[in-house]
C-alpha positions, 0 to 999 in steps of 0.5 A, spaced: 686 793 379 682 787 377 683 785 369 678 786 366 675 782 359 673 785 352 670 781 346 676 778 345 679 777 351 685 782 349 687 788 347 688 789 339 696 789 336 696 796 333 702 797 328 702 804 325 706 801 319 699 798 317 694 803 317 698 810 317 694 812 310 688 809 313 690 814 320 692 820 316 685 820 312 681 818 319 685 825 323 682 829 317 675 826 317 675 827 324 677 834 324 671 837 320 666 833 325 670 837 331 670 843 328 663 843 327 662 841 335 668 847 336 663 853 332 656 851 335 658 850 342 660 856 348 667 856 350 669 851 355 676 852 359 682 848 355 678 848 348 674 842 352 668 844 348 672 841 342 672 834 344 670 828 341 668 821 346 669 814 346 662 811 345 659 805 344 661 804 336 666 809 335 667 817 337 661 822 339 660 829 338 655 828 345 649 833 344 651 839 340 645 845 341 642 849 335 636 852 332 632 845 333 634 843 339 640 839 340 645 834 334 649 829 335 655 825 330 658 819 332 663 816 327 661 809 327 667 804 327 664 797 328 659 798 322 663 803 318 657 809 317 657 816 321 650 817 324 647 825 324 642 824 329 637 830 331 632 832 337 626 835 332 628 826 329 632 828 323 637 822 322 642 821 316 648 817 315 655 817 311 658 810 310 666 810 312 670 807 305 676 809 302 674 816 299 677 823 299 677 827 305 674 832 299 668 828 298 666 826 304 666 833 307 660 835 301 657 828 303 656 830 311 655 837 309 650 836 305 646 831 309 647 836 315 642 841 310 637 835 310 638 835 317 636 842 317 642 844 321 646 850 319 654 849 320 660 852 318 666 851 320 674 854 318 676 848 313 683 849 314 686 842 318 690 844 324 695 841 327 698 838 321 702 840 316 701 842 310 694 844 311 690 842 305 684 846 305 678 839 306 674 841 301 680 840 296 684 835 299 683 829 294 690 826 297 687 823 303 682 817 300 685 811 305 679 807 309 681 801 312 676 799 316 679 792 319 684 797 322 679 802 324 675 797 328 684 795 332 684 802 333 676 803 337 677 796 340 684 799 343 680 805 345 675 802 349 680 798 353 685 805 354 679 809 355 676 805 361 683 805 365 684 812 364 676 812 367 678 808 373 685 813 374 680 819 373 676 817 379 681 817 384 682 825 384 678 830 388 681 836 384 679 839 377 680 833 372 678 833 365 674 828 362 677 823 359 676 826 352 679 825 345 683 831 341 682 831 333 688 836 333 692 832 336 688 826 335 690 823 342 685 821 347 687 824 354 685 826 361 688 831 365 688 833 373 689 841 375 693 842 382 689 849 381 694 854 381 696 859 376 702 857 371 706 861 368 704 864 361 705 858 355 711 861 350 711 854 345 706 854 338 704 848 335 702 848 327 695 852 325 693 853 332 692 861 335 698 861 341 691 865 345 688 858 345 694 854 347 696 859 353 688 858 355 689 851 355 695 851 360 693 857 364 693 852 370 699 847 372 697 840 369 699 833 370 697 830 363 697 823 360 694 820 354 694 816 348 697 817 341 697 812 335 703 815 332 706 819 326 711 819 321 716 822 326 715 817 331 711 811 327 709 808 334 703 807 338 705 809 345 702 812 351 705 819 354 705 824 360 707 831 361 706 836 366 706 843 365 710 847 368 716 843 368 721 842 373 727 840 371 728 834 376 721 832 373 724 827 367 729 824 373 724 821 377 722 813 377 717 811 373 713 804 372 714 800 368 721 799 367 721 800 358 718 807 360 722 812 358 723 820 358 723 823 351 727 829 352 725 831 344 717 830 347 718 833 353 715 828 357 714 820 359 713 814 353 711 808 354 709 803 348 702 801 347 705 794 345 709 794 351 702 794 354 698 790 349 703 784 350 703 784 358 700 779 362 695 784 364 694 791 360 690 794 364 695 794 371 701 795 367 699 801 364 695 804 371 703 803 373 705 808 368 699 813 369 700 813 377 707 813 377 708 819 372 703 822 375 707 821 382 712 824 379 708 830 376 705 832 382 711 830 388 716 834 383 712 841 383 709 840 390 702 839 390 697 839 394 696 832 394 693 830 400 687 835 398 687 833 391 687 825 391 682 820 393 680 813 394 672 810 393 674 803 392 671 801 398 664 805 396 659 800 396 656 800 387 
């Protein structure tokens, strides 16, 4: 895989310590937005009509149907603003700084009714703990732009290779698309059999929702920029269900590691971010652990998997 060249010429440094504030109240900021897409859209298979996308400023909602026609948010992490924009030619904005998570949720709802859009949504965060209601939360009030735009710039670098890595399977796959719950950006490939019903719980999410989500056998990866309990950025892969011998399996490159704690392989971003080649050491890890998923819970591979590169563009 060919390395390829971004406006500055290398991938971001990303330390959690920095900007941990900055990242909570961002997860919240972007949980409202994502909730507004969960209420307006049909159901999607594995709550894919929750997700936001990497675009060419920041993250988008993509076309949100209502009564007018179609809406899109997009946060905008190069000029720090949030763009409501509108089939009927509606356009509002919310400028991104250090405020409340409580004050920026009156601020979008209010430019959404200048809109003339009529949104609602549950204003309880999920996956969090405690859950403070947005409309009350005057704790989380961090914006530190510089690191938001380490953190876009790092995105669009992930976010191209998991691209290429997601062309390479005929089978059903993801988009590559980012969770505000968890707040990870992912991808993930079906082997298209039935899994075994999902038993575990994650913190503010209905358990029918997370047993829809892993109705299917899943090969997963993705990106996280960390927490409290693990402060690194890093990148991750789980399958569902899991085989025993599955955290055995040798993955690249070699500082890749299995988390018994997590379930699954890590692999740090800076590990990444400071090798000669970013893009060819985190491909290593999304294909061998892959690898690992698939030989493991004995896929059909030779149906699933493919190879365009020598398609003519």
């Amino acid at each position: 895989m060919s390395e390829r060249t971004n406006k500055q010429g290398q991938w971001p440094e990303l330390a959690f310590e920095s900007w941990k504030d900055t990242l909570a109240t961002l997860h919240l900021w972007t949980q409202i937005v994502g909730k507004i897409r969960l209420k307006q859209m049909p159901w999607l298979n594995h709550s894919w009509h929750v997700t936001l996308y990497v675009s060419g400023n920041g993250l988008t909602t993509g076309s949100i149907p209502y009564p007018g026609g179609v809406f899109q948010i997009d946060f905008d992490f190069i000029h720090h603003l949030l763009h409501i924009i509108t089939s009927a030619g509606g356009m509002e904005e919310v400028k991104l700084y250090p405020r409340s998570v409580a004050d920026f949720y009156r601020e979008l709802f209010e430019k959404l009714r200048r809109a003339d859009i009529n949104a609602f949504i549950n204003a309880e965060p999920n996956e969090v703990d405690p859950a403070i209601p947005f409309e009350k939360d005057e704790t989380h009030r961090s914006y530190d732009g510089a690191r938001v735009s380490d953190f876009y710039e790092a995105l669009v670098n992930i976010h191209t290779v998991f691209t290429v890595f997601r062309s390479r399977f005929t089978g059903k796959c993801s988009p590559v698309h980012f969770f505000w719950g968890s707040f990870d950006l992912a991808v993930t490939r079906f082997s298209g059999r039935a899994a075994p019903l999902y038993s575990g719980s994650v913190p503010n999410i209905p358990i029918r929702v997370m047993q829809e989500a892993y109705s299917h056998e899943v090969s997963s990866c993705g990106f996280w920029p960390g927490n409290e309990q693990f402060p690194h950025p890093a990148f991750y892969s789980y399958c569902y269900p899991s085989p025993a011998v599955f955290a055995k399996q040798p993955v690249k490159p070699a500082e890749a590691f299995f988390s018994g704690e997590m379930g699954e392989f890590i692999l740090l971003y800076d590990v990444v971010q400071r090798s000669a080649s970013p893009d060819d050491t985190l491909m290593q890890f999304l294909q061998s652990t892959y690898e690992a998923a698939s030989t493991t819970a004995g896929w059909d591979k030779k149906t699933l998997e493919c190879d365009f590169s020598g398609f003519e563009k």
